[in-house]
Backbone bond lengths (Angstrom), bond angles and torsions (degrees), N, CA, C in turn:
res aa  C-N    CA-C-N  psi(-1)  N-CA   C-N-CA  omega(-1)  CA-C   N-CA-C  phi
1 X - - - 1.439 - - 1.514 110.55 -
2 X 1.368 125.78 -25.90 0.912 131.41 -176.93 1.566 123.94 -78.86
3 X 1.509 97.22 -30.66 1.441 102.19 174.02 1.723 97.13 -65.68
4 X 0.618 121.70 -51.76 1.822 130.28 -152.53 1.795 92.58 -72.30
5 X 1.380 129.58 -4.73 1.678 123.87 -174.66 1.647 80.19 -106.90
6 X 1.269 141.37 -66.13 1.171 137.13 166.77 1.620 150.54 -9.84
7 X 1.824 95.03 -49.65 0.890 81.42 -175.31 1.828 104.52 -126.02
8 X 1.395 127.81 -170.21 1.369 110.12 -159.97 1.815 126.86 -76.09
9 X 1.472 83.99 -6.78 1.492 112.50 -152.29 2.035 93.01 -68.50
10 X 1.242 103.81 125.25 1.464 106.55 166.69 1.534 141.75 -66.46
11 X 1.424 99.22 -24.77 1.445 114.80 -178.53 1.640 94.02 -147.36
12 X 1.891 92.26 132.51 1.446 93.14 178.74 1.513 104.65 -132.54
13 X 1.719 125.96 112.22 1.425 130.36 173.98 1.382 106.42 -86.79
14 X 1.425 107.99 162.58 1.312 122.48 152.10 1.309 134.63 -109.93
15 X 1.551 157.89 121.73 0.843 133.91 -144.92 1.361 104.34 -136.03
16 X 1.647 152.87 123.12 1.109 141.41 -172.94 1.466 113.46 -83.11
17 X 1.178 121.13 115.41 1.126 125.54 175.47 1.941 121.54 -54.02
18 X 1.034 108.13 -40.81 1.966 114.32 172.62 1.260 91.60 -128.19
19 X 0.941 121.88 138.13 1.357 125.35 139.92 1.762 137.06 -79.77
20 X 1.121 135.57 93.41 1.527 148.58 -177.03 1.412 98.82 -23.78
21 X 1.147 113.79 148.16 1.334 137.91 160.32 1.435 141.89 -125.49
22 X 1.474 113.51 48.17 0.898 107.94 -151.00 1.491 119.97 -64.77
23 X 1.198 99.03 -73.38 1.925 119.95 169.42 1.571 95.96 -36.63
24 X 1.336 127.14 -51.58 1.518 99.23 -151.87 0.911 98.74 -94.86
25 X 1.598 141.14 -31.45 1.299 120.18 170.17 1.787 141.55 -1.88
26 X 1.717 95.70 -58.18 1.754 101.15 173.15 1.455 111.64 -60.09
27 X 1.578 117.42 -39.52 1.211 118.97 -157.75 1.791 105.48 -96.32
28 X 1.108 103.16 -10.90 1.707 103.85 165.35 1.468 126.70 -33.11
29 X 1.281 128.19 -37.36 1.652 125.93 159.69 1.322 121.67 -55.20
30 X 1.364 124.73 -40.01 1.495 170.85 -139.43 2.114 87.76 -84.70
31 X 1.524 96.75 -66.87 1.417 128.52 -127.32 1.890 78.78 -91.33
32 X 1.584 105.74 -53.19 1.171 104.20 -172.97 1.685 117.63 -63.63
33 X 1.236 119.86 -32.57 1.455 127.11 171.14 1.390 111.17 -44.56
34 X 1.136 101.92 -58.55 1.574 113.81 -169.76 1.275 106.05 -60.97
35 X 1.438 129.64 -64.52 1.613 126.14 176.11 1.790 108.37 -38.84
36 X 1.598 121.91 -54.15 1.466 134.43 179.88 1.309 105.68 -46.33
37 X 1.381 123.95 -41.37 1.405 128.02 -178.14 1.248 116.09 -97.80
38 X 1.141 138.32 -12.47 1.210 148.41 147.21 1.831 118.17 -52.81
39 X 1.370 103.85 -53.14 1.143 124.55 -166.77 1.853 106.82 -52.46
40 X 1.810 95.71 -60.48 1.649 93.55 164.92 1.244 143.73 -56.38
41 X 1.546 129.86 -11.82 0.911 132.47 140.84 1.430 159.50 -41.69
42 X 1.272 127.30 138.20 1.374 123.16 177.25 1.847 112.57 -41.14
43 X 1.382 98.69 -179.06 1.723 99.16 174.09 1.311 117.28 -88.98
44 X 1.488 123.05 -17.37 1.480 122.93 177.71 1.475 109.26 -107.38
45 X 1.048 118.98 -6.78 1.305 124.53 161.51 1.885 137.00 -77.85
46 X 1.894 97.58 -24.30 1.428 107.95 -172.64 2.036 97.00 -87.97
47 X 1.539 79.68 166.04 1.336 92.90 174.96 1.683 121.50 -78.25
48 X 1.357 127.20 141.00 1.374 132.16 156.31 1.721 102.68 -55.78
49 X 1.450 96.39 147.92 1.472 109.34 171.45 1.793 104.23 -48.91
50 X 1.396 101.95 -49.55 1.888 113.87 -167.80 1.824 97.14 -67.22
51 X 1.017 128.33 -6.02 1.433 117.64 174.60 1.590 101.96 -109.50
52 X 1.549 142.04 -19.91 0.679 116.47 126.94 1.229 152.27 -65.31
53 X 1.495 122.24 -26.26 1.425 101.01 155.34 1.374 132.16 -45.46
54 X 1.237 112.80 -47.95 1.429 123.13 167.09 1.330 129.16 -40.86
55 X 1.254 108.53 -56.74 1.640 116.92 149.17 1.447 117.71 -18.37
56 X 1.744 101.58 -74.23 1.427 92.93 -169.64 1.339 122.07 -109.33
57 X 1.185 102.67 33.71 1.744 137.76 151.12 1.742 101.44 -64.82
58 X 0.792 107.44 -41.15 1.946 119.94 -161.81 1.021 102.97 -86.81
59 X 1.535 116.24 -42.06 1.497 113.21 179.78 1.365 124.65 -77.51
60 X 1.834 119.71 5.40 1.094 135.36 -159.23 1.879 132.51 68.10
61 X 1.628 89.73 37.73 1.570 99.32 156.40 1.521 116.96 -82.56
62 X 1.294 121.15 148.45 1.697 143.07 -147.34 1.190 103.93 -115.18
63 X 1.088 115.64 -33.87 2.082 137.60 -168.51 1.555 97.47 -53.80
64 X 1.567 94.42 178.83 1.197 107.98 165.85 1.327 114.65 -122.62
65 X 1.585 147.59 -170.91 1.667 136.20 -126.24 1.801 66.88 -129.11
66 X 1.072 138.50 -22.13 1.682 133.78 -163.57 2.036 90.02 -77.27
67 X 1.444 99.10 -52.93 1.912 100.70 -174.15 1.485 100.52 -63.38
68 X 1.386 125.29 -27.91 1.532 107.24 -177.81 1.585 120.49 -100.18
69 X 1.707 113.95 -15.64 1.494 123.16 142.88 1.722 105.85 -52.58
70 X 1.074 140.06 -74.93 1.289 123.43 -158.14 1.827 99.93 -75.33
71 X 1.259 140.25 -11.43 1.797 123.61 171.60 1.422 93.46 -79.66
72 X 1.226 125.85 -14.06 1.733 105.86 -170.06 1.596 103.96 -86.77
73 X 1.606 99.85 -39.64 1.568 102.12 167.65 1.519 131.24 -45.79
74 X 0.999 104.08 -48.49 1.572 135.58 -172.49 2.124 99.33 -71.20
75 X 1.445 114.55 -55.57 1.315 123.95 179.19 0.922 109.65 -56.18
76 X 1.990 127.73 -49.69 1.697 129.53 -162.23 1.931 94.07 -87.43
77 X 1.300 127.17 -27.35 1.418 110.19 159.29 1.441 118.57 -65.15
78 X 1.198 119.06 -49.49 1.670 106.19 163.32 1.686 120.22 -58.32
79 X 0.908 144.43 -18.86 1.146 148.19 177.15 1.816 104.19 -85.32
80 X 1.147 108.67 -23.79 1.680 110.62 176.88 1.179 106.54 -54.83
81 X 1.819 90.11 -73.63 1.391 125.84 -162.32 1.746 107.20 -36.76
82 X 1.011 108.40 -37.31 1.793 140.94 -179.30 1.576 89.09 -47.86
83 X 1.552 112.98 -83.05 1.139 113.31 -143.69 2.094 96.44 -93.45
84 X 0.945 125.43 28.75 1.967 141.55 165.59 1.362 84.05 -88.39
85 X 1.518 128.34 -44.84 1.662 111.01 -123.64 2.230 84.30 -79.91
86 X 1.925 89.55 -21.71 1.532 96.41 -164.24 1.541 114.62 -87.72
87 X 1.677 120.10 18.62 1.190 123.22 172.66 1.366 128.68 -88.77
88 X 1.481 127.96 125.22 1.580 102.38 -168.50 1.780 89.30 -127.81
89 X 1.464 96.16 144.45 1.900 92.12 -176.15 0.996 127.48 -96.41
90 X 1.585 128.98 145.00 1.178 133.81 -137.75 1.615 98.32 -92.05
91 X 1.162 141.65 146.95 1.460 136.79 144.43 1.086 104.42 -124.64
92 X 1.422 97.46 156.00 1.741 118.14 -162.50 1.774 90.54 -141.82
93 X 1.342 124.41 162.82 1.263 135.14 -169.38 1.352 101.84 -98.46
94 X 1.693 137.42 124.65 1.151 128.77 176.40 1.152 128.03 -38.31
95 X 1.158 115.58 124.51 2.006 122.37 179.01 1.302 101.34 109.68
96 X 1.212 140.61 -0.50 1.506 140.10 -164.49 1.340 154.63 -170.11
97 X 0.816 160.59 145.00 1.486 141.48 -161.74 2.007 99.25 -115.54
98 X 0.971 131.91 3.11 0.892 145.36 -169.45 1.717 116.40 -78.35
């Protein structure tokens, strides 16, 4: 708090550069299946994050539902990023698709 009365700056964030993993680390093979198989699915068919936690609650994950909300976040942006890299853009000649 003190830095931030100090110095001129009006707004002061913090931002974590990695985020730790501890707990999920072991279960990361585990964790990634489930999102992969999740992923192919319809929308009433895939799992909620809270049923996967639960999942691998059962299987003897330790974590909490906040560490496996932010790896799913973190996984479906890597999984984006994946499928951007595979977009290529279309041009067409004015007046036509032809």
């Amino acid at each position: 708090m003190s830095k931030i009365l100090r110095s001129d700056e009006t707004s002061f964030s913090y931002e974590r550069e990695r985020q730790p993993m501890p707990k999920i680390g072991p279960w990361q093979d585990q964790f990634d299946a489930l999102l992969s198989s999740n992923r192919g699915k319809f929308g009433r068919d895939r799992l909620t994050l809270v049923r996967i936690y639960e999942e691998l609650h059962r299987l003897g994950y330790e974590g909490g539902y906040d560490a496996v909300r932010r790896y799913a976040k973190s996984w479906a942006k890597a999984q984006g990023s994946a499928s951007e890299d595979a977009y290529g853009p279309l041009f067409f000649p004015p007046g036509g698709f032809n």
